[in-house]
C-alpha positions as CSV (number, residue, x, y, z in Angstrom):
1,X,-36.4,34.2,-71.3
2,X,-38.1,31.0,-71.1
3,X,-39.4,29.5,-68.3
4,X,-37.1,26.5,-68.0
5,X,-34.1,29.0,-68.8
6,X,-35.1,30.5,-65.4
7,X,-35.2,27.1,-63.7
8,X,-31.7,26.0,-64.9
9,X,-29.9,29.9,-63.9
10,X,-32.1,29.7,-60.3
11,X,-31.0,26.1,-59.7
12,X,-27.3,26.8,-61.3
13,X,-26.9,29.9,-59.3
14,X,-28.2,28.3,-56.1
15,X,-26.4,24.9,-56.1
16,X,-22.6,26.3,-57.7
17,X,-23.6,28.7,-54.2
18,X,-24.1,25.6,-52.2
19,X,-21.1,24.6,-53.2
20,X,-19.1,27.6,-51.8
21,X,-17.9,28.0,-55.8
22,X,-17.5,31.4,-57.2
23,X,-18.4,31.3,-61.2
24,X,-14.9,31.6,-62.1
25,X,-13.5,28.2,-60.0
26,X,-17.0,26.6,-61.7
27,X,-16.0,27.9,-65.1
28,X,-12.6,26.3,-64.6
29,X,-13.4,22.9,-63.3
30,X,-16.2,22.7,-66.3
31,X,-13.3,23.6,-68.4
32,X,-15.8,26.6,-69.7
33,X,-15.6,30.8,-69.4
34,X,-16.5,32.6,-66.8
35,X,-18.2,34.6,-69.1
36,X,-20.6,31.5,-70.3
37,X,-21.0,31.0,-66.3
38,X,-22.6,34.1,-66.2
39,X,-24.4,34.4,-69.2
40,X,-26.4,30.8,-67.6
41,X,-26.9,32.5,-64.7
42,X,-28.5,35.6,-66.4
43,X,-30.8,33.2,-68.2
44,X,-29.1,34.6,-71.5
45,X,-27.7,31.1,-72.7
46,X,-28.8,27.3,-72.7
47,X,-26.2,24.6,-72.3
48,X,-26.0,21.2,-74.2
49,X,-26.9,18.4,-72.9
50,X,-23.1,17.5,-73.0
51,X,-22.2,20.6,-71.0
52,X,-25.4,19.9,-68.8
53,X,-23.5,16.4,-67.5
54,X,-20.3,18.2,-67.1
55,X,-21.9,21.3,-64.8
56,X,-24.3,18.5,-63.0
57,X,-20.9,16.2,-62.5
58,X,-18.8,19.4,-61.1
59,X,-21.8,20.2,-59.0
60,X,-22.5,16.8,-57.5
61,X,-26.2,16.6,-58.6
62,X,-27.4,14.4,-61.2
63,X,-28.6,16.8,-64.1
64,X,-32.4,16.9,-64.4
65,X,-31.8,18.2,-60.1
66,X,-30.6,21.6,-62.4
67,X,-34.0,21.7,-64.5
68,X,-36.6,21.1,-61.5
69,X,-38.5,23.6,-59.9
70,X,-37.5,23.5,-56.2
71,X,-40.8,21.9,-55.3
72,X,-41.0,19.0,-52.2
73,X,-44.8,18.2,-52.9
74,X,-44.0,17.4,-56.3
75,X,-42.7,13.8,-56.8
76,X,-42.1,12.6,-60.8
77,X,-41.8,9.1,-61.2
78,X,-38.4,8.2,-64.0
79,X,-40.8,7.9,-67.0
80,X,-42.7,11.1,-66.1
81,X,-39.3,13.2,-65.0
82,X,-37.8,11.4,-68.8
83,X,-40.5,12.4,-70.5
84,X,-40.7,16.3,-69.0
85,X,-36.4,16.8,-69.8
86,X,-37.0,15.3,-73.7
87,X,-40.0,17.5,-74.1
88,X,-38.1,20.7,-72.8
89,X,-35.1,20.0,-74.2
90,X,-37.1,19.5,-77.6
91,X,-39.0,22.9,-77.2
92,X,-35.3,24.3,-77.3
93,X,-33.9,22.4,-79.9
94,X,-36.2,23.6,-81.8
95,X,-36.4,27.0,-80.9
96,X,-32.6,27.3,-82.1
97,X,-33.2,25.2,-85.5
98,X,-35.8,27.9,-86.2
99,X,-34.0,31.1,-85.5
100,X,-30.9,29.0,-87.3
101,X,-32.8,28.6,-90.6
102,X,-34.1,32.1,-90.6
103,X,-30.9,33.8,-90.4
104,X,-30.0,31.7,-93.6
């Protein structure tokens, strides 16, 4: 599991929590499974960006809040914080075009 795979399921975990959610009433407001939920969670799956809006939106966060380390001495400025998201979200991108092409 990558690093910013555990970021997301920590943050996810902890804020659907905060929000006195269990992962089925989240699954359903998201209009997603339980089972996809969980599988975030675990660290075992990645959501879109798309999905990432719709979890942030249910959650009452803006979405990078689910992909930074719980850190108050760290402050990004918006170009730094834009710039971390499109680099992380390119290392995954990329992972999956990679294990796409070599299953052709």
């Amino acid at each position: 599991m990558s690093h910013i795979h555990t970021v997301f399921a920590d943050n996810l975990k902890a804020l659907r929590r905060k929000q006195n959610l269990t992962q089925a009433a989240l699954a359903e407001k998201c209009d997603l499974s339980t089972n996809y939920i969980a599988e975030m969670e675990a660290g075992k799956k990645f959501p879109s960006p798309k999905t990432m809006e719709k979890i942030a939106g249910v959650l009452k966060v803006k979405p990078f809040k689910l992909l930074l380390e719980p850190d108050e001495n760290v402050r990004l400025d918006r170009e730094e914080l834009t710039g971390w998201i499109i680099r992380e979200m390119k290392r995954e991108i990329d992972s999956v075009v990679e294990k796409y092409l070599k299953e052709e």
